[in-house]
Chimera marker file (.cmm) of the C-alpha trace (Angstrom):
<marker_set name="trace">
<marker id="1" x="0.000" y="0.000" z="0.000" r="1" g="1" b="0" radius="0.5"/>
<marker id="2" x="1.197" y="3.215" z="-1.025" r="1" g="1" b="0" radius="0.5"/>
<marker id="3" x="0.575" y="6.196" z="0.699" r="1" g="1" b="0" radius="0.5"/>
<marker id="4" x="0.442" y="9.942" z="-1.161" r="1" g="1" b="0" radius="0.5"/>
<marker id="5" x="2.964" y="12.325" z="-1.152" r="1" g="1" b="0" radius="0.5"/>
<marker id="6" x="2.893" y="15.224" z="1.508" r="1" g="1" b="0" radius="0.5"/>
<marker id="7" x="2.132" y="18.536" z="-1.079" r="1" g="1" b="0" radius="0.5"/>
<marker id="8" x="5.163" y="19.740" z="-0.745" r="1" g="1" b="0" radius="0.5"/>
<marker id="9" x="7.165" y="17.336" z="-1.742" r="1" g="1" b="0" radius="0.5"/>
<marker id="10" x="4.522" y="17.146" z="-4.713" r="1" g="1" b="0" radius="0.5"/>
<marker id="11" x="5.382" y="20.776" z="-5.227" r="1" g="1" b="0" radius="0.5"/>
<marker id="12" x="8.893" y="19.958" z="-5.174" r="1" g="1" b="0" radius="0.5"/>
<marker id="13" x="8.930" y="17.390" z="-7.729" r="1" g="1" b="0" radius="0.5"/>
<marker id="14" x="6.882" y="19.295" z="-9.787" r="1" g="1" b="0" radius="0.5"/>
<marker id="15" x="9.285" y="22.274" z="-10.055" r="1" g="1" b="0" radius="0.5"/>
<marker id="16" x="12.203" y="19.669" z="-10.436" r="1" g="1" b="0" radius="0.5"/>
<marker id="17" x="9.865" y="18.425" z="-13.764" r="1" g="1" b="0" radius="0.5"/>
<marker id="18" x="10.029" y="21.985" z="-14.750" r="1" g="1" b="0" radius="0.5"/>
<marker id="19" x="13.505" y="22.220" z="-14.229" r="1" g="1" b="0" radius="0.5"/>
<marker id="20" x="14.298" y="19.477" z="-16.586" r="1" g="1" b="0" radius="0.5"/>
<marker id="21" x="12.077" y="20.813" z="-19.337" r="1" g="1" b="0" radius="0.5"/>
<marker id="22" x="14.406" y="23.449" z="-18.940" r="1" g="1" b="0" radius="0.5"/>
<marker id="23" x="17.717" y="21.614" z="-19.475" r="1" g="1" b="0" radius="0.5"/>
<marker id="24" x="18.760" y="22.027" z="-16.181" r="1" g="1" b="0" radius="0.5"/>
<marker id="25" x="19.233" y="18.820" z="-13.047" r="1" g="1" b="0" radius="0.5"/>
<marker id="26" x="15.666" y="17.744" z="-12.453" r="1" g="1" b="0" radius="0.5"/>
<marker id="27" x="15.746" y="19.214" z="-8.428" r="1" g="1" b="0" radius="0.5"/>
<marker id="28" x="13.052" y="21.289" z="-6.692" r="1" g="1" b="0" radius="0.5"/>
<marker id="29" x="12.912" y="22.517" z="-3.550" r="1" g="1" b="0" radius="0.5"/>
<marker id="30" x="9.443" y="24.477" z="-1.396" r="1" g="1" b="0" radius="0.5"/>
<marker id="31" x="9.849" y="26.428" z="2.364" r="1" g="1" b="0" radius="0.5"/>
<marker id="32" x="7.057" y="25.839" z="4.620" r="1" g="1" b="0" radius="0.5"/>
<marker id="33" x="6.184" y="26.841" z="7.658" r="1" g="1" b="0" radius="0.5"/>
<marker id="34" x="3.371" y="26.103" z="9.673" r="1" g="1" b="0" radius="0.5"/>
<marker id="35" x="1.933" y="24.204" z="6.613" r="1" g="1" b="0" radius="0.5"/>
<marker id="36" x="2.148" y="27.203" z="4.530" r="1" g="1" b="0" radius="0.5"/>
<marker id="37" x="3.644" y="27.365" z="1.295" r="1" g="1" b="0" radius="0.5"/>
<marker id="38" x="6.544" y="30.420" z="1.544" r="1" g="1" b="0" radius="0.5"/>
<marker id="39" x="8.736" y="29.865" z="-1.378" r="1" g="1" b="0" radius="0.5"/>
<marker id="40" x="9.590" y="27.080" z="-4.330" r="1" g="1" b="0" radius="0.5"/>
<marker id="41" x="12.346" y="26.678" z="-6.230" r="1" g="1" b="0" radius="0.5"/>
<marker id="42" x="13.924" y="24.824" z="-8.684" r="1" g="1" b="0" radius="0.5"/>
<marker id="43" x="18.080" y="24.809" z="-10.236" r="1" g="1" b="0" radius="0.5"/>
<marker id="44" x="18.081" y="27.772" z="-12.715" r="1" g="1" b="0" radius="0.5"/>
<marker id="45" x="22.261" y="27.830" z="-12.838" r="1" g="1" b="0" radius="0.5"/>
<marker id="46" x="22.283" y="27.669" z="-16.623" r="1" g="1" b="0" radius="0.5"/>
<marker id="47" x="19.336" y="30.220" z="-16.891" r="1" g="1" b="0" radius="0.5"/>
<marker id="48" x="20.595" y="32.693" z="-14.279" r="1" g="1" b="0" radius="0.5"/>
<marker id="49" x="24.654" y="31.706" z="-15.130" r="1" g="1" b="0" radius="0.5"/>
<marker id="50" x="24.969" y="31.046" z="-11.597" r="1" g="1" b="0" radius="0.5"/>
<marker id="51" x="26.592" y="28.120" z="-9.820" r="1" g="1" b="0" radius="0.5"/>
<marker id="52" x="24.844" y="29.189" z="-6.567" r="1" g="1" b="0" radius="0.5"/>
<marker id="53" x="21.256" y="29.153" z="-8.061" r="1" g="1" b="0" radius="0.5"/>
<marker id="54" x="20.497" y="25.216" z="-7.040" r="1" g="1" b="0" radius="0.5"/>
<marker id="55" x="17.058" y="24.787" z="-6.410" r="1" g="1" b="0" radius="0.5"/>
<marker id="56" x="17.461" y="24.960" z="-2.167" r="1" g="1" b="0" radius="0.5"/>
<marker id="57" x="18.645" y="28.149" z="-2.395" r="1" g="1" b="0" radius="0.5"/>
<marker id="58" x="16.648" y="29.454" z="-4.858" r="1" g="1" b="0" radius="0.5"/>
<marker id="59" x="13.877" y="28.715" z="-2.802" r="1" g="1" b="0" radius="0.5"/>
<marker id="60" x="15.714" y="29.787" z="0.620" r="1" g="1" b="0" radius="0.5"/>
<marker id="61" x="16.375" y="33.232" z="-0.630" r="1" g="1" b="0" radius="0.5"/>
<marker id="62" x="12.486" y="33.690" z="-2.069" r="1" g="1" b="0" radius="0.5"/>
<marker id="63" x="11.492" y="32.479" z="1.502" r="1" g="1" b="0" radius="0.5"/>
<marker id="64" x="13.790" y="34.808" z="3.850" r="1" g="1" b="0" radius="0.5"/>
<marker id="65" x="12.491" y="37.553" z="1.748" r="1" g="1" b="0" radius="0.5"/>
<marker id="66" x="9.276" y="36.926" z="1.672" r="1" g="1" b="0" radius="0.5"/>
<marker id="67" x="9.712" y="36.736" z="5.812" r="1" g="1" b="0" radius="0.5"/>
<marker id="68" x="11.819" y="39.642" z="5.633" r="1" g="1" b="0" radius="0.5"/>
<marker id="69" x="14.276" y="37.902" z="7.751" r="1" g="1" b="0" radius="0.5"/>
<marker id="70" x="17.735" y="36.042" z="7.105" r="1" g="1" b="0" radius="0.5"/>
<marker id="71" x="16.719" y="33.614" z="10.120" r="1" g="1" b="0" radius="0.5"/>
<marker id="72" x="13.604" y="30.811" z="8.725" r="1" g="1" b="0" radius="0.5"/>
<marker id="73" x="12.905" y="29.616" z="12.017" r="1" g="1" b="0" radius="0.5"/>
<marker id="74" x="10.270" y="27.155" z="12.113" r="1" g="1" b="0" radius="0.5"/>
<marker id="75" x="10.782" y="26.701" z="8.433" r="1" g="1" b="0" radius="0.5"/>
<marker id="76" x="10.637" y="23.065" z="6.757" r="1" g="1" b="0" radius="0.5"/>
<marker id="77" x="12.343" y="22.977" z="3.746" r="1" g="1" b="0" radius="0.5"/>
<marker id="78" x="11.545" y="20.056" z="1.100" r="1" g="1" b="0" radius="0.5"/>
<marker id="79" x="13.668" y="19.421" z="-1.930" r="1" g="1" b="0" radius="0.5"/>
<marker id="80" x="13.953" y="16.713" z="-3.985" r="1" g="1" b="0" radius="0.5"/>
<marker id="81" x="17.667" y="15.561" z="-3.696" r="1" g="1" b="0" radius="0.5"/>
<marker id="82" x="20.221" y="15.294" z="-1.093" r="1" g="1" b="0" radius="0.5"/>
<marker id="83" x="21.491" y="18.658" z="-0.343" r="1" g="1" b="0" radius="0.5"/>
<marker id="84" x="25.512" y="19.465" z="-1.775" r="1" g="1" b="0" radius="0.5"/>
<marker id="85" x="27.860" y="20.898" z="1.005" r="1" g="1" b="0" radius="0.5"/>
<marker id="86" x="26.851" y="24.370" z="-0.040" r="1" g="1" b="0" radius="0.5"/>
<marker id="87" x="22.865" y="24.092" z="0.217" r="1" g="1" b="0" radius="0.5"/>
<marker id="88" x="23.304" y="22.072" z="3.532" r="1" g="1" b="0" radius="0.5"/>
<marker id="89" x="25.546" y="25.342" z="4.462" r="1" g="1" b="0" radius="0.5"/>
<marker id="90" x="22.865" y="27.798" z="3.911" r="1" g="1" b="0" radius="0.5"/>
<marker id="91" x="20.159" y="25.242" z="5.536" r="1" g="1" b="0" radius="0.5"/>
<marker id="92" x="22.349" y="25.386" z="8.802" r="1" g="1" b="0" radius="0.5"/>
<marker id="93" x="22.802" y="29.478" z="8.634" r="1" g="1" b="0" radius="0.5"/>
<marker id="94" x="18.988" y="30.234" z="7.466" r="1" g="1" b="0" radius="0.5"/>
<marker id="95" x="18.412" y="27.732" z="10.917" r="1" g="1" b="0" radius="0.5"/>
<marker id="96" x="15.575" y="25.499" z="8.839" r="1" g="1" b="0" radius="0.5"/>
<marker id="97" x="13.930" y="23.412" z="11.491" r="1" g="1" b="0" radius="0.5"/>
<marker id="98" x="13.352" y="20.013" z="9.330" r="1" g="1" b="0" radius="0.5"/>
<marker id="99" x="14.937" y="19.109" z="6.045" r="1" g="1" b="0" radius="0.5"/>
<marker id="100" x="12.934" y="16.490" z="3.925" r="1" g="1" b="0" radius="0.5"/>
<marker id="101" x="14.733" y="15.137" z="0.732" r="1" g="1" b="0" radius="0.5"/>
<marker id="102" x="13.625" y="12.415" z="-1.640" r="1" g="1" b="0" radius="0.5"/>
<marker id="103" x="16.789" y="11.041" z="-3.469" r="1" g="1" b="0" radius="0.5"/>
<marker id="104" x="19.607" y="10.158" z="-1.789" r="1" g="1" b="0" radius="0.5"/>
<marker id="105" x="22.970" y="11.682" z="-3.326" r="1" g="1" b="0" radius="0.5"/>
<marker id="106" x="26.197" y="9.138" z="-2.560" r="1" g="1" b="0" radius="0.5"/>
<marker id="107" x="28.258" y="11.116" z="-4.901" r="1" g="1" b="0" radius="0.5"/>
<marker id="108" x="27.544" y="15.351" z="-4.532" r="1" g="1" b="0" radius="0.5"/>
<marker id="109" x="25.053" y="14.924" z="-0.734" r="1" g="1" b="0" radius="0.5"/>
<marker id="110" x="26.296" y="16.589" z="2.284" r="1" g="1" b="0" radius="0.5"/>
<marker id="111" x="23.899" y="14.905" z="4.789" r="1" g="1" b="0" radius="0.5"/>
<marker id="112" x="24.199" y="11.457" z="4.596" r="1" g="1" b="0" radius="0.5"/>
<marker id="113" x="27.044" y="11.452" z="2.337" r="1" g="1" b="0" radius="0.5"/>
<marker id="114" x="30.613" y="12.995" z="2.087" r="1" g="1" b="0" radius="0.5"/>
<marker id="115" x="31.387" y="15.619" z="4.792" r="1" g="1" b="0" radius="0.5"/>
<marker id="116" x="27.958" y="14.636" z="6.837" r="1" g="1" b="0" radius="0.5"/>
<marker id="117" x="28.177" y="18.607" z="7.400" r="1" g="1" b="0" radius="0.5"/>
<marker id="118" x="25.683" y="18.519" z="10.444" r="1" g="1" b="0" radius="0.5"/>
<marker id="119" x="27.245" y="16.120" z="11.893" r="1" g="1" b="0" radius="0.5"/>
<marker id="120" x="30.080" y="18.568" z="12.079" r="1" g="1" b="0" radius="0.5"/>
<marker id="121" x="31.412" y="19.818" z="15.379" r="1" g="1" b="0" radius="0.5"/>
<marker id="122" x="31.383" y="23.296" z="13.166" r="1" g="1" b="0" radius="0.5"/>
<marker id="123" x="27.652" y="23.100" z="12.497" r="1" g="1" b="0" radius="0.5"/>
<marker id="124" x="25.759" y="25.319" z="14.685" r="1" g="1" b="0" radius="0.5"/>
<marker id="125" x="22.693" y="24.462" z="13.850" r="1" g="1" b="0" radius="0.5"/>
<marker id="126" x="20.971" y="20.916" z="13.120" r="1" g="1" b="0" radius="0.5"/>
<marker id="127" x="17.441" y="20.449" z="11.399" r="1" g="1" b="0" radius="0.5"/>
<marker id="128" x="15.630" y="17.291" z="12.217" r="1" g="1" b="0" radius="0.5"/>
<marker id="129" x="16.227" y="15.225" z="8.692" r="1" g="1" b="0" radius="0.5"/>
<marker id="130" x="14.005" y="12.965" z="7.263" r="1" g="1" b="0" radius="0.5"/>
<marker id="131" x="15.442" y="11.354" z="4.272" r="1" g="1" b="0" radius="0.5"/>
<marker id="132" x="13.552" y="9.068" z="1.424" r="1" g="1" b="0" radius="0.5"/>
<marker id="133" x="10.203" y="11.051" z="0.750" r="1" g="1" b="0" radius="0.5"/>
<marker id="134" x="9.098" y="10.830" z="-2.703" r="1" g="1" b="0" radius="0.5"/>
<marker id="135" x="12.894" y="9.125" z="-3.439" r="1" g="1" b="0" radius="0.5"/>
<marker id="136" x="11.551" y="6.558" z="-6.021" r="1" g="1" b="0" radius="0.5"/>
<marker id="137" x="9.990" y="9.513" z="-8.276" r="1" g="1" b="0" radius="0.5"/>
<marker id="138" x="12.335" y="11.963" z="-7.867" r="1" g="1" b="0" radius="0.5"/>
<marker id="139" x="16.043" y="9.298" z="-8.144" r="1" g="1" b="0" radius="0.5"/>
<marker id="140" x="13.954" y="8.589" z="-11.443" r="1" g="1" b="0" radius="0.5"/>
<marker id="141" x="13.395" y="11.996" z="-12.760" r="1" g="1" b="0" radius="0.5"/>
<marker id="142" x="17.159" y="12.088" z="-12.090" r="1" g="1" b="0" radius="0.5"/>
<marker id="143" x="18.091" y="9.019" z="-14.147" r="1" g="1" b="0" radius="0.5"/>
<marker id="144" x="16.037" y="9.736" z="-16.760" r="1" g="1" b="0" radius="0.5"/>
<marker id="145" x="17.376" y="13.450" z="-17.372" r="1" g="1" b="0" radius="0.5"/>
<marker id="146" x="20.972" y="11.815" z="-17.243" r="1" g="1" b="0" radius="0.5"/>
<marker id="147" x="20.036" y="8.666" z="-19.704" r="1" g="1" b="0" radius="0.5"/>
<marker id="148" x="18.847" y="11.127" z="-22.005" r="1" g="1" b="0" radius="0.5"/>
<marker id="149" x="22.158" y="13.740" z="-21.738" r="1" g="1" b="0" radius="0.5"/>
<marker id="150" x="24.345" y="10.459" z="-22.795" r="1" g="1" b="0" radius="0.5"/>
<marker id="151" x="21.875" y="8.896" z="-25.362" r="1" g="1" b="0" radius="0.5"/>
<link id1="1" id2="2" r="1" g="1" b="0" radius="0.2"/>
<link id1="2" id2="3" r="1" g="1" b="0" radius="0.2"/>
<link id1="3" id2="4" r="1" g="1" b="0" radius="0.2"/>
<link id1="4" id2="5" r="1" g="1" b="0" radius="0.2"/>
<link id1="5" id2="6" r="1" g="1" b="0" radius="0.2"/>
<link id1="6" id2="7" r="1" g="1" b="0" radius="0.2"/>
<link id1="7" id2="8" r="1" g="1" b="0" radius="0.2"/>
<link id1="8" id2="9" r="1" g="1" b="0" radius="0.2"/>
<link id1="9" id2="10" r="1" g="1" b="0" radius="0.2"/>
<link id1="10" id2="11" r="1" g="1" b="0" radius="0.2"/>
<link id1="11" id2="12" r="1" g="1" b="0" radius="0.2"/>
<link id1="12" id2="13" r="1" g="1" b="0" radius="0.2"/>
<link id1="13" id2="14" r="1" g="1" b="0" radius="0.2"/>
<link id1="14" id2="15" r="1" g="1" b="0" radius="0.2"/>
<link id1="15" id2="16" r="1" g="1" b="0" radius="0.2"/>
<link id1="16" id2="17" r="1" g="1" b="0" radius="0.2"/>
<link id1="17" id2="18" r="1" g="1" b="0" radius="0.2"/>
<link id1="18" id2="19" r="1" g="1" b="0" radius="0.2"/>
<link id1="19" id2="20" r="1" g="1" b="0" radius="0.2"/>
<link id1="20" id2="21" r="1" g="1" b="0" radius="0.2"/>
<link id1="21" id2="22" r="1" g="1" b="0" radius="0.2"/>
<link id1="22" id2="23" r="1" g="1" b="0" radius="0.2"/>
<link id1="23" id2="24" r="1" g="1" b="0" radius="0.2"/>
<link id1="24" id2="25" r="1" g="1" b="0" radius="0.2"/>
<link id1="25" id2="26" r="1" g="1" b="0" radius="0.2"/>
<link id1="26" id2="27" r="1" g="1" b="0" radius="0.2"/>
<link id1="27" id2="28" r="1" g="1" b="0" radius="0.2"/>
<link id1="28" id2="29" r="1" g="1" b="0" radius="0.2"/>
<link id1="29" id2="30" r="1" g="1" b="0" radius="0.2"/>
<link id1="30" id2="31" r="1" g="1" b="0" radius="0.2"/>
<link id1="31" id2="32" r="1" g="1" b="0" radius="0.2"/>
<link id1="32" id2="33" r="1" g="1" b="0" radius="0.2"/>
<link id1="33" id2="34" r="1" g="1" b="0" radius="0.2"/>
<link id1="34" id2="35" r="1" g="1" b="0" radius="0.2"/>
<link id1="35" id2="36" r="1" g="1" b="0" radius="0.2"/>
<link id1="36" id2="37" r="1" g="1" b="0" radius="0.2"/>
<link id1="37" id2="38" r="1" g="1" b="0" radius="0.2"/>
<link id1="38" id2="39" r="1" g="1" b="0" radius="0.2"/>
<link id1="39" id2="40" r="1" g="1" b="0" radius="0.2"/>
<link id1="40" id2="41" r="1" g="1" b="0" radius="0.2"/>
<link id1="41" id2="42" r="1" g="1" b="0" radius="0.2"/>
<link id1="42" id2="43" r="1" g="1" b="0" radius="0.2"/>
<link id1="43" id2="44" r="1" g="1" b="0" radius="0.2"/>
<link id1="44" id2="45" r="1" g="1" b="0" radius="0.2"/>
<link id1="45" id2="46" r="1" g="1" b="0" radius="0.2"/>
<link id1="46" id2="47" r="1" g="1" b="0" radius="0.2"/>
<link id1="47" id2="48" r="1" g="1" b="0" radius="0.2"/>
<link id1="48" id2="49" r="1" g="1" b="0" radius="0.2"/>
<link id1="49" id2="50" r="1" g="1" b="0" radius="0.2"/>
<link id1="50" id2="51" r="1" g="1" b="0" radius="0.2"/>
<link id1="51" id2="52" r="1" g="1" b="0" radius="0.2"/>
<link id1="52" id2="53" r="1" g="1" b="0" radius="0.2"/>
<link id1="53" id2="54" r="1" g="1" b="0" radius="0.2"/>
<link id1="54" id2="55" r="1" g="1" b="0" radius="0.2"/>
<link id1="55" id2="56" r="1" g="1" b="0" radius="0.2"/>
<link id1="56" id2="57" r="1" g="1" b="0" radius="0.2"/>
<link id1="57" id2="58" r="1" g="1" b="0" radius="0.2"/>
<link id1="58" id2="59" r="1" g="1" b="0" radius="0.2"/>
<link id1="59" id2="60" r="1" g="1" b="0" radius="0.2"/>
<link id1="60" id2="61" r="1" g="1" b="0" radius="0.2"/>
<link id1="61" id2="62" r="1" g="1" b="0" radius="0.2"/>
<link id1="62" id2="63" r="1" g="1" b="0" radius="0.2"/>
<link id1="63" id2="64" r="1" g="1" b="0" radius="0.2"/>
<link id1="64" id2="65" r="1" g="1" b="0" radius="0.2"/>
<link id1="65" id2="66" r="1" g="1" b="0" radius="0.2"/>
<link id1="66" id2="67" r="1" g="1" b="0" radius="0.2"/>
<link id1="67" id2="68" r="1" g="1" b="0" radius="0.2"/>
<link id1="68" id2="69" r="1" g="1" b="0" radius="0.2"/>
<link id1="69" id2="70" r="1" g="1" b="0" radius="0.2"/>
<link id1="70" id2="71" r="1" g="1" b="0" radius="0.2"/>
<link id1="71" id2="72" r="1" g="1" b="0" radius="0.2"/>
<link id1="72" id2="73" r="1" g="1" b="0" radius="0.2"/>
<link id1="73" id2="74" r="1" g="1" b="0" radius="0.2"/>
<link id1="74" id2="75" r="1" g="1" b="0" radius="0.2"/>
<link id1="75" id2="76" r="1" g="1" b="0" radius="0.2"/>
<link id1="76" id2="77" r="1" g="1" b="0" radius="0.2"/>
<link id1="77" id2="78" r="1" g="1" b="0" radius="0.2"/>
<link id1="78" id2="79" r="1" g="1" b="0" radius="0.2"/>
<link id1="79" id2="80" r="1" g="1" b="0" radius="0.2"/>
<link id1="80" id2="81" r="1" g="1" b="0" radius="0.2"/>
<link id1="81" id2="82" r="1" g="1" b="0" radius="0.2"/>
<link id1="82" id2="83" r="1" g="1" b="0" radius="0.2"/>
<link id1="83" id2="84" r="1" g="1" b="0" radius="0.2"/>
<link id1="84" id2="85" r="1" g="1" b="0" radius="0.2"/>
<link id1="85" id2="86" r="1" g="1" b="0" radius="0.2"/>
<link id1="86" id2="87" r="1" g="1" b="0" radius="0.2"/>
<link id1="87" id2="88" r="1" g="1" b="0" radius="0.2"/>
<link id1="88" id2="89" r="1" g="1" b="0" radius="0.2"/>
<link id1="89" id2="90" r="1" g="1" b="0" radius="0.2"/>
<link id1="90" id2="91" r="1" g="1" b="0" radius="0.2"/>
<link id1="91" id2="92" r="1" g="1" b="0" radius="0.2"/>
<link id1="92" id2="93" r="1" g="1" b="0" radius="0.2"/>
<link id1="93" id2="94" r="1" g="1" b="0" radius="0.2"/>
<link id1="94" id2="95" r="1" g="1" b="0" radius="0.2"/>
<link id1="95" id2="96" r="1" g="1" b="0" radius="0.2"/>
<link id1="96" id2="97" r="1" g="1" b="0" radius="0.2"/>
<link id1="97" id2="98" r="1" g="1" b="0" radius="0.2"/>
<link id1="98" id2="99" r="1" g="1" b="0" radius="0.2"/>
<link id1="99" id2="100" r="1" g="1" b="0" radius="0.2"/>
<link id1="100" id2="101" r="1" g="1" b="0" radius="0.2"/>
<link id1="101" id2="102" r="1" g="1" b="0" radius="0.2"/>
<link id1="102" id2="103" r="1" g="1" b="0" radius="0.2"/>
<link id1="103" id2="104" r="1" g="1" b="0" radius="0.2"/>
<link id1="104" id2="105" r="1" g="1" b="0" radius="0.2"/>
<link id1="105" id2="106" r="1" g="1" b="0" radius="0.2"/>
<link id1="106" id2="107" r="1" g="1" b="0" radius="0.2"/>
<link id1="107" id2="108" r="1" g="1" b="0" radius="0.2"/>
<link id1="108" id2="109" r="1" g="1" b="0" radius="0.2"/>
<link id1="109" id2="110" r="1" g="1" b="0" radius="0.2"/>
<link id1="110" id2="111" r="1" g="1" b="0" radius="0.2"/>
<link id1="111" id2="112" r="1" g="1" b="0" radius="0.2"/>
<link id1="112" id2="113" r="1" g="1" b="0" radius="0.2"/>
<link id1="113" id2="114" r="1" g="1" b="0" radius="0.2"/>
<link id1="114" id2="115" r="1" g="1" b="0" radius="0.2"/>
<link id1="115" id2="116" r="1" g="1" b="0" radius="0.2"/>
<link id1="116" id2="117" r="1" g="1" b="0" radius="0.2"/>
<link id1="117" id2="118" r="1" g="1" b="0" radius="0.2"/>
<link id1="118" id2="119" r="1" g="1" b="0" radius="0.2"/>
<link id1="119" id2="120" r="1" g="1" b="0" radius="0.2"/>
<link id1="120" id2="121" r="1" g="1" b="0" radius="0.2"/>
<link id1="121" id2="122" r="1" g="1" b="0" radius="0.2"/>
<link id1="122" id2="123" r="1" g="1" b="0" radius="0.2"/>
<link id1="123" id2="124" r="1" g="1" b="0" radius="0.2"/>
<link id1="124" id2="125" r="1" g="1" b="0" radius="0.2"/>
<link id1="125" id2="126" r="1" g="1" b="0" radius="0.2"/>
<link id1="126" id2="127" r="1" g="1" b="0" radius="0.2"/>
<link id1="127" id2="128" r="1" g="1" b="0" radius="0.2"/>
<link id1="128" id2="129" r="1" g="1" b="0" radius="0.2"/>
<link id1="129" id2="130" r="1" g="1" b="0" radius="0.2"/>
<link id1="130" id2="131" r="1" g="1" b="0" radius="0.2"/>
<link id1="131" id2="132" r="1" g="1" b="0" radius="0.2"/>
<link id1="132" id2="133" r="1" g="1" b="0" radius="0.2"/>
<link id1="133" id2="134" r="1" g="1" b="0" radius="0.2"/>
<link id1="134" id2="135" r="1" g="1" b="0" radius="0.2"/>
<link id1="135" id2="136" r="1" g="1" b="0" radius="0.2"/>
<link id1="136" id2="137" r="1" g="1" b="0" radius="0.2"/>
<link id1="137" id2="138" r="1" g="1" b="0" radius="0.2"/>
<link id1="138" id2="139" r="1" g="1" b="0" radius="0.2"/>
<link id1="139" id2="140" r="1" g="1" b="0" radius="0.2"/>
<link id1="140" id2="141" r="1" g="1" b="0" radius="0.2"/>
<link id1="141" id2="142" r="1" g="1" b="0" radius="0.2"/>
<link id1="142" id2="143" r="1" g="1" b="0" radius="0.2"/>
<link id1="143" id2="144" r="1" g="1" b="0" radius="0.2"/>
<link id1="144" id2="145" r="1" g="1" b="0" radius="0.2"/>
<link id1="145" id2="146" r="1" g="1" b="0" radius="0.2"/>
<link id1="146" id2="147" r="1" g="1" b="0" radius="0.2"/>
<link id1="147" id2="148" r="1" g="1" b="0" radius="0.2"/>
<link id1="148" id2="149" r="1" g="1" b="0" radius="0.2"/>
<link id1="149" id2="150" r="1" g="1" b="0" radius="0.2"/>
<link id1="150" id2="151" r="1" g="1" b="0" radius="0.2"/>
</marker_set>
């Protein structure tokens, strides 16, 4: 039995869809807080020729200003991949309470994988983490954007 996805991790993979229509990695990424929707995003570094436009910070910079505020406390953040050393970074500074991610990423992550960066002694802040939520759609979404760069 399958259960549905929470809606923002719908969201998420939605925008990640729209990402790939737009040549760029298949990743999306919403802020919520108190079960509001504050800010999506999706990776725009070939539209916006920036290497710091991935879709979790895209989304973290639409939802600090939307709040006005650096700080997203009580913030959940959802995004379809295993946040990279630099998105898990700005998660940690921007203090986002939980972080849910679909796909896990052995090779670029920063959670789970490589430098486990909130498991750092460095890391002043730690979001719950919930790994795995929507993981079969979105690790698909991934393949399938890759199979068809190599075909």
């Amino acid at each position: 039995m399958s259960f549905p996805l929470p809606e923002p991790m719908r969201l998420a993979l939605d925008e990640a869809a729209a990402a790939a229509r737009d040549g760029e990695v298949p990743v999306g990424a919403v802020v919520t807080r108190g079960g509001e929707m504050l800010a999506v995003g999706r990776n725009r570094m070939r539209d916006a020729h920036d290497p710091t436009a991935h879709a979790e910070m895209v989304a973290l910079r639409a939802a600090a200003t939307a709040l006005g505020s650096p700080r997203l406390d009580g913030c959940d953040l959802w995004v379809t991949l295993e946040p990279c050393a630099m998105c898990a970074g700005a998660i940690a500074l921007a203090r986002i309470q939980r972080l849910y991610f679909g796909a896990a990423d052995p090779k670029g992550g920063a959670v789970l994988h490589g430098p486990r960066l909130f498991g750092q002694p460095t890391c002043h802040h730690v979001p719950e983490v919930y790994p795995g939520i929507g993981e079969a759609e979105a690790g698909e979404m991934l393949r399938a954007f890759f199979r068809a760069r190599r075909s």
